[in-house]
N, C-alpha and C positions, 0 to 999 in steps of 0.2 A: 782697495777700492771698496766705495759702500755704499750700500744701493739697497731698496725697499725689495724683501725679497718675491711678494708678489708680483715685480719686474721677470723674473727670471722664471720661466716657464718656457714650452716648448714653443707656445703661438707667438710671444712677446720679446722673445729673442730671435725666432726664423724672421720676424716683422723685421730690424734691426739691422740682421743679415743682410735679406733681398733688401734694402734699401741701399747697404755699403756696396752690396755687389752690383746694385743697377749704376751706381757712381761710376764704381773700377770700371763697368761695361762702357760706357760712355765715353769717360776721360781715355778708354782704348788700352786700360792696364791689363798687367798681366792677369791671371785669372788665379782664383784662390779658393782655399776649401776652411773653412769654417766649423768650429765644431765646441757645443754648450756641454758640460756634464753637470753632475749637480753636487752634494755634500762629498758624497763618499765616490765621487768619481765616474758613477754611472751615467753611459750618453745621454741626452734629452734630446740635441736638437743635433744635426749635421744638414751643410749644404755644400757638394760640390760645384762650383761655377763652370759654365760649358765651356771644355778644352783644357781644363783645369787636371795634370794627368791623377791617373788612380792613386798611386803611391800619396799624395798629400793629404789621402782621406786619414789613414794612421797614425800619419803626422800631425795633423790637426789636433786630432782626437789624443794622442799621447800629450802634446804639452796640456791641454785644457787638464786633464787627468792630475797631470804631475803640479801644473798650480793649484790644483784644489787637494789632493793629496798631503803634499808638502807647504802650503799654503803661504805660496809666495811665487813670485813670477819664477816663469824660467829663467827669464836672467840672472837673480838674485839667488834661486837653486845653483845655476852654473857659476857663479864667483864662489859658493859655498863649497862646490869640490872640488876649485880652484886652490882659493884661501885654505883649507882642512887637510888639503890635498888626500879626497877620497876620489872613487870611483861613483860611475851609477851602479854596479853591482854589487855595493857595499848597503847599498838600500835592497837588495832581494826584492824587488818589482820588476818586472822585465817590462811594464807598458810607462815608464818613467824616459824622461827623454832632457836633453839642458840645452835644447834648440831656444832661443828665443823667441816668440811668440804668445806665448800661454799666461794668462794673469788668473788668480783666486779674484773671487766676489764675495764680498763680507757685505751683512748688516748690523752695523755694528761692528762687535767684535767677532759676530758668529757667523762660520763660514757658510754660505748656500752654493757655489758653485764655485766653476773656473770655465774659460772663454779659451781657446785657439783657431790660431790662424797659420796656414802655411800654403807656400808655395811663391814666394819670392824671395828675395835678399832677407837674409838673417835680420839685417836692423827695419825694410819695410814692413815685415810679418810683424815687429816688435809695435812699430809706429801704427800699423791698421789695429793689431788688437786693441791697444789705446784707444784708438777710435771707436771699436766698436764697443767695449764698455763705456765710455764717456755718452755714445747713443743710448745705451740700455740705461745711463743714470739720469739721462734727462727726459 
């Protein structure tokens, strides 16, 4: 994904959020927790949605971590120690996760962040992250 990285700040991404959350809140979905880090992995932005439980705030926050870290979606980290056949503790990160949800955000070729989302089905989480960087690029 690549996107101007004055996009990605803490007020310019929470914008993004509450807009995807007032959606899910409407169309009656499940509720989700969302969470921006930036180069080297540190939070910027977290939102958890009302009812949405505690536990997904970690969640969130680890795959965002681990796509900007590893600089590739969690999915494509999780076929990697599939295909390798490694482990996540063969990376010595303990906040590393191969949930799907988490995308890296490039400008260019240079990384500025990573995006996650948890608290539904494994492939929903995958499909709203999409969404909500595809919001952050336009």
């Amino acid at each position: 994904m690549f996107i101007n990285p004055e996009k990605v700040n803490s007020g310019s991404v929470a914008k993004v959020c509450l807009a995807l959350a007032e959606n899910i809140h409407r169309d009656g979905g499940v509720p989700v927790c969302f969470a921006a880090v930036d180069s080297v992995g540190e939070l910027i932005y977290l939102h958890r949605m009302d009812g949405a439980p505690e536990r997904l705030i970690n969640i969130a926050i680890g795959k965002a971590y681990t796509a900007a870290r590893m600089r590739v979606s969690t999915t494509a980290f999780k076929q990697r120690l599939i295909d390798e056949q490694l482990s996540l503790a063969d990376f010595l990160d303990v906040k590393f996760t191969s949930l799907p949800g988490g995308q890296p955000l490039f400008d260019n070729k240079q990384l500025i962040g990573g995006i996650g989302v948890s608290g539904r089905t494994l492939e929903e989480d995958r499909v709203l992250c999409l969404q909500l960087v595809d919001s952050i690029l336009s």
